[in-house]
N, C-alpha and C positions, 0 to 999 in steps of 0.2 A: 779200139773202137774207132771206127769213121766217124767224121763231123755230120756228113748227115747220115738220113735213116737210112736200113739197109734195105736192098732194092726190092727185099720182101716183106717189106711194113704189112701186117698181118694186116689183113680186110675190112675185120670189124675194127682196128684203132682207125684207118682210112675212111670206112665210111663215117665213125663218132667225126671226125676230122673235119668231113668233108661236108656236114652239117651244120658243124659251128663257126659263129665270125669270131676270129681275135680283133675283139676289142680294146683299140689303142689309138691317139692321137701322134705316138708318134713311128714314123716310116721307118726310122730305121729299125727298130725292132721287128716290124712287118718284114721288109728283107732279109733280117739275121733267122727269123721261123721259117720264113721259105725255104734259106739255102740250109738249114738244118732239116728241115721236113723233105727237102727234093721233089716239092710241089706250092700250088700256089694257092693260098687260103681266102678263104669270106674274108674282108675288113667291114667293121665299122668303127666309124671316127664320131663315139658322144662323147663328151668331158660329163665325166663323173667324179663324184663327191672324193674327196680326201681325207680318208677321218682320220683324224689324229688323234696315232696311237702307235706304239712303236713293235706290235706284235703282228708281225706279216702276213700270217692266215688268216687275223681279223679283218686285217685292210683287205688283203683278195679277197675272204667271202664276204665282204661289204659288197665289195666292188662286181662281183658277177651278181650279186641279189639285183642290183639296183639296176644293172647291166639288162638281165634278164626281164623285170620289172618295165624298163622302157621300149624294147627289142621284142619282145615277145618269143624268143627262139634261143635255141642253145649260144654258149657263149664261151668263151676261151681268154680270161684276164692273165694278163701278164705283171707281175709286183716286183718290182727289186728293190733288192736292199743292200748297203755297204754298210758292212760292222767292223768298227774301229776298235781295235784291240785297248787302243791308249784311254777310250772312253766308253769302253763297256759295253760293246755294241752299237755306240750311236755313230750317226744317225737313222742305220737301219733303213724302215723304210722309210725314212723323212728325206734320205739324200738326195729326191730330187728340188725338195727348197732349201735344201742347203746349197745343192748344184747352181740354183736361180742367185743364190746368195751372195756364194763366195769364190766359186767355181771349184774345178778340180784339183786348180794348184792350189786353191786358200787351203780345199779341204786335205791336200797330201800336207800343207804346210803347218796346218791344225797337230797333224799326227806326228809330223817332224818337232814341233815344237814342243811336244809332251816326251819327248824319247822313245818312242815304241809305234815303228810303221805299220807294224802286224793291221792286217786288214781281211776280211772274206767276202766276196760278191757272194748274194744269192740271190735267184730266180725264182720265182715259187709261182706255176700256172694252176687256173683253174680254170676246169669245163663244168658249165654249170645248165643242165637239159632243162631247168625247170623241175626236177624231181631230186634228180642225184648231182654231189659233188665230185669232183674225180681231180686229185693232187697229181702235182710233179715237180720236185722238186731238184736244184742243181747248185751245188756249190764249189767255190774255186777258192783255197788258201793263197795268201798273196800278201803284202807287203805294199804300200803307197810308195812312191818317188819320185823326186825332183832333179832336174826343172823334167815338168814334161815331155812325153817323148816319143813320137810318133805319130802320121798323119791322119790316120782309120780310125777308123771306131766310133763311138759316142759318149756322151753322159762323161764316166771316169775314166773310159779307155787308156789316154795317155798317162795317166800318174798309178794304173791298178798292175804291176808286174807278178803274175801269179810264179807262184812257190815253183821252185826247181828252173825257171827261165831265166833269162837273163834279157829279155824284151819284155816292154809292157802291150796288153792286148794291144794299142792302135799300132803296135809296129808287129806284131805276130801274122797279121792280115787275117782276113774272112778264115779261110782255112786254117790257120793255128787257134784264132779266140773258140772257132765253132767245136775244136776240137776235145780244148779243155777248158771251155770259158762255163759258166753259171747256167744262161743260157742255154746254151747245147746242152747242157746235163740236162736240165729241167725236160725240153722237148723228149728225151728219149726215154726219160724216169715216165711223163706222162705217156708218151704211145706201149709203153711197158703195160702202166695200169689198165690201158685200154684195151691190151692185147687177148 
């Protein structure tokens, strides 16, 4: 599978696509859906609600209701979550105030300190019309690692080396993360459903 969509993204996921804003404050995500979608999407930038809770379809359909709710128009939330093998899943989708917390090497150091770096990114999009929800989900098996290691990426990039590599995403670059990153799954799982 190519990182991004293939050059014949079927019409109707295009047009759903091409209606909805992904909803997010942060850009680099924006860029990482562009260069996987091979087009360039609605933004809007609200800060919505955090509910804490560590089941990741509850956070997304919070997050596109409330999205929806303010926007009045189709929407497309983005949710990630990093589950730590050494703690059971956490912090799911909490890692981005753990990220604010402790950053990426506390949180790889977290997982080194407990003995077991086992880790998984996952992506979980929702387009939310106002009427129907529509999933897409992407997951990447991986392993945390120290010291951090490479210049790209975001969030975990540098300490998340997915299974079978021997790079972590920020050193795989755009075209290796997009290709088997969380991410790119998610975008292509959702233009599937839309297909």
């Amino acid at each position: 599978m190519t990182a991004t969509m293939p050059s014949a993204t079927p019409s109707s996921a295009r047009r759903r696509l091409d209606r909805a804003a992904l909803v997010t404050g942060n850009l680099d995500k924006l860029a990482e859906a562009e260069r996987i979608c091979g087009f360039s999407l609605r933004h809007e930038e609200i800060d919505l609600p955090e509910i804490q809770s560590s089941d990741l379809a509850e956070v997304a359909r919070e997050k596109a209701l409330e999205a929806w709710r303010r926007l009045q128009q189709p929407v497309i939330i983005d949710e990630t979550s990093l589950e730590l093998a050494a703690l059971n899943g956490f912090p799911g989708p909490l890692v981005k105030f753990m990220l604010d917390a402790v950053g990426p090497e506390g949180i790889a150091g977290t997982a080194a300190a407990l003995a077991d770096s086992g880790a998984s990114a996952v992506c979980l999009l929702v387009l939310y019309d106002g009427r129907d929800m529509v999933f897409g989900q992407g997951r990447t098996e991986g392993r945390l690692v120290l010291p951090a290691r490479g210049a790209g990426g975001f969030g975990f990039d540098t300490v998340f080396e997915p299974e079978g590599e021997i790079l972590t995403f920020a050193e795989l670059g755009d075209t290796g993360k997009d290709e088997i990153g969380h991410r790119g799954r998610a975008w292509r799982a959702l233009v599937a459903e839309l297909a």
